[in-house]
N, C-alpha and C positions, 0 to 999 in steps of 0.2 A: 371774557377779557383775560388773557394771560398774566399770572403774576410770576414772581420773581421764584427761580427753580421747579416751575412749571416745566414739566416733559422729559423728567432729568433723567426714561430711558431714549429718547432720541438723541441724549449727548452721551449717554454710555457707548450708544451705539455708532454715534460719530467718533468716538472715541478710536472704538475699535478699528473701524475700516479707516480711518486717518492713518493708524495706525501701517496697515497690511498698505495702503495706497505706498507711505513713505518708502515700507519695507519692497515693494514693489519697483518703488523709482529706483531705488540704490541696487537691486539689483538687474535692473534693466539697465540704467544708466552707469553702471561700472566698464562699460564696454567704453562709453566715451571720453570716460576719464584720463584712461590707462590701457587700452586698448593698444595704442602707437605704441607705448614705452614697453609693454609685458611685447609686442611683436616685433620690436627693434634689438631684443636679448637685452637693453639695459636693466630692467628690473626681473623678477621673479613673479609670478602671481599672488604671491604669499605676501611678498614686501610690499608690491600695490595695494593689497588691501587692507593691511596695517597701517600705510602710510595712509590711504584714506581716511579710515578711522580716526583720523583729526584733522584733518584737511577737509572733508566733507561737513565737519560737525562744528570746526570754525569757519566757516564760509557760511553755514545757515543762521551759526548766534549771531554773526558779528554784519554781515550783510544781508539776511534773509526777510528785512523787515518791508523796503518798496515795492518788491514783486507780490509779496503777500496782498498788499494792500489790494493788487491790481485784480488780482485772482478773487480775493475775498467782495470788493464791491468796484467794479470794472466789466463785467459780464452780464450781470441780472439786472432789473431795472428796480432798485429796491423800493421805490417808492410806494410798489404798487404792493408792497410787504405791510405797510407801515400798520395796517389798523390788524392786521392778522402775522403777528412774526413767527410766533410757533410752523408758519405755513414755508417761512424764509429757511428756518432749520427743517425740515424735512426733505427740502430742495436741498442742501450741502449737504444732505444725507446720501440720499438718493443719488448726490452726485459723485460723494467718497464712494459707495460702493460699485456704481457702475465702471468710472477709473479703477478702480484698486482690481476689482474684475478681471477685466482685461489684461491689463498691464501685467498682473499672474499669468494668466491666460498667455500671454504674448514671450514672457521669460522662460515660458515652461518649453517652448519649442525654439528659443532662440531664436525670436526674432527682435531687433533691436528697432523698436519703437518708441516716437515722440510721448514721451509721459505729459509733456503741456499740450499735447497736442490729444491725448487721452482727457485730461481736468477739462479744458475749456469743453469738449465736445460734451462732457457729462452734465456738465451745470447748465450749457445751452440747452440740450436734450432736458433735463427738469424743468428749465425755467419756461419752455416751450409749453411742455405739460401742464406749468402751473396755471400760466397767462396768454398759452400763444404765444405768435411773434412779439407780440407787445409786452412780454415779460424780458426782453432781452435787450441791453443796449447795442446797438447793433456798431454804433460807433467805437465802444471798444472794442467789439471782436475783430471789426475791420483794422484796426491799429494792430491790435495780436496777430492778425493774419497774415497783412505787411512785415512783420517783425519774421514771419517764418520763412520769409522767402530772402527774407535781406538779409538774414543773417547768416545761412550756410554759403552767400557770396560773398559779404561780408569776411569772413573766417578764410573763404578762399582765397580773397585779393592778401591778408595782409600775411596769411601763410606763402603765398609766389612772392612777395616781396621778400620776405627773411630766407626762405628757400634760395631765391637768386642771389640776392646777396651771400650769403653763406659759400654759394658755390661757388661763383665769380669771385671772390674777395678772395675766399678760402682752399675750397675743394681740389680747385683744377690747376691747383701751381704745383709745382715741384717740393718745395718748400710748405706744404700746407699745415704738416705738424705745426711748426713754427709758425703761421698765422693763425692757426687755430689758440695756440698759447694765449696770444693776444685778444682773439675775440672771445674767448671762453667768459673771460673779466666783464668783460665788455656786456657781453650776456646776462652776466649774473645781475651786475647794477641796473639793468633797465629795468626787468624782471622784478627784482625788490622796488624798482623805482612807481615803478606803476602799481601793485599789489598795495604796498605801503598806503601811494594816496588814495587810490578806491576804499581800502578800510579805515584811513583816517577823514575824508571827504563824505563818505556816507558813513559812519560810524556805526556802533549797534543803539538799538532805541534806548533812550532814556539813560543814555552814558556820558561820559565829560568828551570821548569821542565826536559824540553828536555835535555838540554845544560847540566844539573846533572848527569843527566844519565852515561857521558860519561865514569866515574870512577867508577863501580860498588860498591865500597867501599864504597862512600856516600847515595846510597840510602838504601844499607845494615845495616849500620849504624843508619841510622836514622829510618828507619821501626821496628827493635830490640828496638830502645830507646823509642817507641810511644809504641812499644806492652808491653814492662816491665812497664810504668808507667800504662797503661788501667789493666795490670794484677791485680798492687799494689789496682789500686783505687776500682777494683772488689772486691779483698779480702777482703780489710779493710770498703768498704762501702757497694755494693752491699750485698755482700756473707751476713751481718749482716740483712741488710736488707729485703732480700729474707728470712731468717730464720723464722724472726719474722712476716713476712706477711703470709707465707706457713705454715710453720709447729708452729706456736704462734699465731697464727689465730689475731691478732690485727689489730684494726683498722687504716692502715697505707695508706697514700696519694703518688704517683707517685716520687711528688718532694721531699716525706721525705728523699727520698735515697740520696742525695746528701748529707745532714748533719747528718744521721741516727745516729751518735754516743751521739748527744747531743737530741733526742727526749727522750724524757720521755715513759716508758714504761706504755701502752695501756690496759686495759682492755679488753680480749676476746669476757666476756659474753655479752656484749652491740653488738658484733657483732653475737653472737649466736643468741640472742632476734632479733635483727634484719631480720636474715635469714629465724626464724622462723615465725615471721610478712607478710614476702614476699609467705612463703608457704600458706597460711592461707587466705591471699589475692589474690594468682597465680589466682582463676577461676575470679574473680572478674575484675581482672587487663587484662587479657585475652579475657572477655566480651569488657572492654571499650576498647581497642585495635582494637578487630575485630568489633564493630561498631563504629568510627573513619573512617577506612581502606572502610566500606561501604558506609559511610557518602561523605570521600574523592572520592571514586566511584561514587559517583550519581552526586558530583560535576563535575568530568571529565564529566562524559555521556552527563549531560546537558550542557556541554559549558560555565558553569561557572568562572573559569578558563580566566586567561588573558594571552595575549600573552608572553609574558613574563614568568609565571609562568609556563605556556606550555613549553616554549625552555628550562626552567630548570629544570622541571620533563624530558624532554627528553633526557638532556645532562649527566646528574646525574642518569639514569635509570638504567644505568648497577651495579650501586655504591647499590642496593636493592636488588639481586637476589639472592635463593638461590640454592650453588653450591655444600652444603655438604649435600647430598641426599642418601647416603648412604643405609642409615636403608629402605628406600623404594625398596632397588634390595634384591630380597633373594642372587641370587650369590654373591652378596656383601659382604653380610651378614653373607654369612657361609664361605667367606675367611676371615672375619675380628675374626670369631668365632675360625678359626684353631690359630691365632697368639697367642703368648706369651706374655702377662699383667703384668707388672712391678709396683711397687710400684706407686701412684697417685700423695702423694709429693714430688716425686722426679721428674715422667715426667714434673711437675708446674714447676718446676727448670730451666728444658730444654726448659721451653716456651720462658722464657727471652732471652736464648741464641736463640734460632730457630727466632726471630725477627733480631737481628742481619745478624746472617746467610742468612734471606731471601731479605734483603738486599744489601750484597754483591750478592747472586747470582744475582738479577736483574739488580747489577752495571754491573758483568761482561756479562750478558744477553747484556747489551746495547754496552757494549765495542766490542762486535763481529757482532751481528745483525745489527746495524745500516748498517755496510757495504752493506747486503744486495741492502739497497734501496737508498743508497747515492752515494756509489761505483760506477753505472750506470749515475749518475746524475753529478757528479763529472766529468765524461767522456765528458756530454755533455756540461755540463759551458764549460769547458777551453777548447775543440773545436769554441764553440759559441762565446768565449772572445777573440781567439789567432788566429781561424783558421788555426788550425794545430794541429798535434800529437803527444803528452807526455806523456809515461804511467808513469813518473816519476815525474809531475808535485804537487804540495802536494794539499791535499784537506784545500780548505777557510773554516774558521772555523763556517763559517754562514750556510756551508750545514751540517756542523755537524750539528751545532744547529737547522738546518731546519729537519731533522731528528731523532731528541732527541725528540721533539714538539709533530711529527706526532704520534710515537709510545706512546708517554704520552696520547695522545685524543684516542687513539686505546683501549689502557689500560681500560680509565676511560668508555666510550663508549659500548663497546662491546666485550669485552674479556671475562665476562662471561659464552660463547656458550663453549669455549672451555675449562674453568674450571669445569665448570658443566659436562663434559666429563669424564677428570681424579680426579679431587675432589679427592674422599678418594675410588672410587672402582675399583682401579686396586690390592690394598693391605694394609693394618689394616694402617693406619699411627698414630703416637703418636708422643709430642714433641722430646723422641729424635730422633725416626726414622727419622723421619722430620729433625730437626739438621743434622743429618749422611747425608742423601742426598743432603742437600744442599750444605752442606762444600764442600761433595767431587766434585759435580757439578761445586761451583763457582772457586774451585782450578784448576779443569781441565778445563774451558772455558780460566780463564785470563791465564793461561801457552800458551794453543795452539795462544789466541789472541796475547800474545807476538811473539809466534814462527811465525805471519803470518797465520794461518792455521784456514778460516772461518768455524771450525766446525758446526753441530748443538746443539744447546742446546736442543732440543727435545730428540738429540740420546741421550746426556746427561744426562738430568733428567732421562729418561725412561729406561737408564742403572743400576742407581743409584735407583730408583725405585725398578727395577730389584730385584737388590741385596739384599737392606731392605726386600721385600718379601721371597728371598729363605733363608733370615737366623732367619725369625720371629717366628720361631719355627715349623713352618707346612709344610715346605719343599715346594715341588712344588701345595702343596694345600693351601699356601698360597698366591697363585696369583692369578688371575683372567684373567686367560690365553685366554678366549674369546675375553675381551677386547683390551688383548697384542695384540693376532694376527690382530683386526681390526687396531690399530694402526700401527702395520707393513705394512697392507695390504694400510692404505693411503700413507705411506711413497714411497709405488712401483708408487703407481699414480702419486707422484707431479710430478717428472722431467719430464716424456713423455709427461706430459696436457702441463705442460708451456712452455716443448718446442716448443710443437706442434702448438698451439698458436701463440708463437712471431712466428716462421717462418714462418707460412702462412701469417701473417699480412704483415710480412716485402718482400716476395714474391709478396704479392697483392700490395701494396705501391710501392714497389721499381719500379715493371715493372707497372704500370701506366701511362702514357704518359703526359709531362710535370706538373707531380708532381714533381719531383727532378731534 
């Protein structure tokens, strides 16, 4: 009979691969975050993944609690745990490392694979091992399985709607600057509007958030009255702001926006003279760049370099790569060549809002994913704490946060591999394209992470993707259909590798002789 802290190295070692699983998601999944925004030039790869680093890691405290649960007892059939649970944590063992596995496995070559689609395939694959079929509710995986298909159409329907819109309202008038003024605002408050109620609606566990919840009218309320005043302060600050930077070409500062009505209007041509100073200089500044870059070079070689300085070029490495490579693929090239070119001051428009956007979608990226790799670990605390069986037990808000962490060092680390994959060559991306995908991404991950339902956000972006490509003007020769298909073609691998994986581990472990 199991007592209480019975086993406490199968939780060290849950510990661990929970651990590499997280750090796994976030770097496989930075591609879906921030992928559109780093290949549309509005952000840098550096600022994405800084701006993740809290966007990822509040999306998992504050929403990562329903999918968890789904992940943690929605897959196995625990019942059949109940007289033997020590047996339940070797299965979430077995399952962390089979996922976390792979998922390495899968980043290290850039391919951008389903991480829920990696968890589920690994706990089935154990719980197979443990019980047979009969260890597996087979009704939740069919719910998760529906969820994988509906949701990268899902993502694609409500991204052609904000695409079409966008265009038609916006893009193809004469005037579209000036419309654009208008819906930028318009953008922003819906954006907060929905964000808003998804984390006051679902709350984080065990907060006064929750307890809100209960009256759908207050967090409806309140999410309307955050998005009308961000609308108001768009219109009357930004929208002025953005005018005079983009299309008045003035020399305007980040924080002007905040008091923009009382700056004094800027002289252009000091920024014209300037631009034209920076051409004139480009080969010059160029040269002392690339010997710098070789100077710093002969310093690495020869071990010049202190320790120290070493762990922070390594830690920070992924924060220098480049992911928007585009122009180097001719296929790339001539699907970016079929798409349709919109006015230039007005896609600047849609950069502002596309930072926002990528944002939320990386909020709600963490609100679903984390489950992945806590869901498992969640399982094995409160066996290891209680010695016993609760799929209803709520997840400690410390494995949130121990999983908000991992995917942030995932992020900054190494997620690269898999940016530099989808970057900009699977289809032309531009700020709003980019906006359109994201919105409709991050609206369909937090809907389904309300409903419970661990979709992927891989199927999600690459729905929405999708989309943006078949309506960019060039029809199906606006995609870059080689690369779809290899992306589909890893989507078929994840589940059977990790399932395959844990069950064999959990087979060799289990029948071991006085291992358990």
């Amino acid at each position: 009979m199991m007592q209480v802290h019975d086993y406490t190295f199968l939780f060290g070692i849950g510990l661990f691969f929970a651990f590499m699983d997280a750090y796994g998601i976030g770097a496989n999944d930075v591609a879906n975050s921030f992928a559109t925004s780093v290949g549309s030039g509005s952000i840098t790869l550096a600022q994405a993944l800084i701006i993740a680093c809290f966007c990822e890691f509040g999306g998992a405290f504050l929403l990562g609690a329903n999918t968890t649960e789904t992940i943690k007892g929605g897959i196995v059939e625990t019942s059949l745990y109940t007289a033997n649970p020590e047996i339940l944590m070797l299965t979430m063992v077995c399952a962390l490392i089979g996922s976390s596995t792979w998922v390495l496995f899968a980043t290290s070559r850039g391919w951008p694979v389903s991480t829920t689609h990696a968890i589920v395939g690994a706990v089935t694959g154990a719980g197979i091992s443990a019980f047979g079929l009969d260890g597996i509710q087979w009704s939740g995986i069919v719910k998760i399985v529906l969820s994988w298909v509906i949701s990268p159409l899902a993502a694609g329907l409500v991204c052609a709607l904000i695409f079409l819109f966008t265009k038609f309202v916006v893009l193809v008038h004469d005037d579209s600057f000036r419309r654009g003024l208008i819906a930028i605002p318009a953008y922003f408050g819906i954006a907060l509007t929905v964000n808003v109620f998804y984390i006051i609606y679902k709350g984080a566990p065990n907060s006064s958030l929750k307890s809100a919840s209960t009256n759908i009218g207050i967090p409806v309320g309140i999410a309307f009255g955050v998005g009308a005043v961000v609308f108001l302060w768009c219109y009357f600050f930004m929208g002025p702001f953005l005018k005079r930077k983009i299309q008045d070409h003035e020399d305007l500062r980040w924080f002007h926006v905040f008091y923009i009505p009382f700056v004094a209007k800027r002289e252009k041509a000091a920024v014209v003279a300037e631009e034209e100073h920076k051409n004139e200089k480009g080969d010059d500044i160029n040269a002392v760049i690339e010997g710098e870059a070789d100077a710093s070079l002969v310093k690495l070689e020869s071990g010049e370099k202190t320790f120290g300085q070493k762990l922070k070029a390594k830690i920070f490495h992924g924060l220098h790569q480049d992911v928007n490579n585009a122009e180097h693929d001719e296929r790339a090239q001539a699907v970016h060549d079929m798409a349709t070119k919109f006015d230039p001051d007005t896609e600047r428009l849609f950069s502002a809002v596309q930072v926002i956007t990528a944002c939320f979608t990386s909020f709600a990226h963490g609100s679903n994913d984390v489950a992945n790799a806590i869901g498992p670990l969640a399982t094995i605390y409160y066996i290891w704490e209680n010695a016993k069986i609760d799929s209803k037990a709520p997840v400690p808000i410390w494995i949130l946060a121990f999983g908000g962490v991992a995917i942030d060092l995932g992020l900054m680390t190494y997620g690269y591999h898999v940016m530099r994959t989808l970057g900009n060559k699977m289809t032309y991306m531009s700020p709003t394209r980019g906006f359109s995908a994201e919105m409709g991404t991050s609206i369909t991950i937090l809907t389904c992470s309300k409903l419970a339902l661990p979709v992927s956000s891989t199927h999600c972006i690459t729905g929405a993707t999708t989309a943006i490509g078949l309506l960019s003007g060039g029809g199906f020769k606006s995609l870059n259909w080689r690369l779809l298909l290899g992306v589909f073609a890893s989507w078929v691998l994840t589940l059977p590798a990790a399932g395959l994986t844990s069950g064999i581990i959990f087979a060799f472990v289990a029948r071991s002789p006085q291992l358990l």
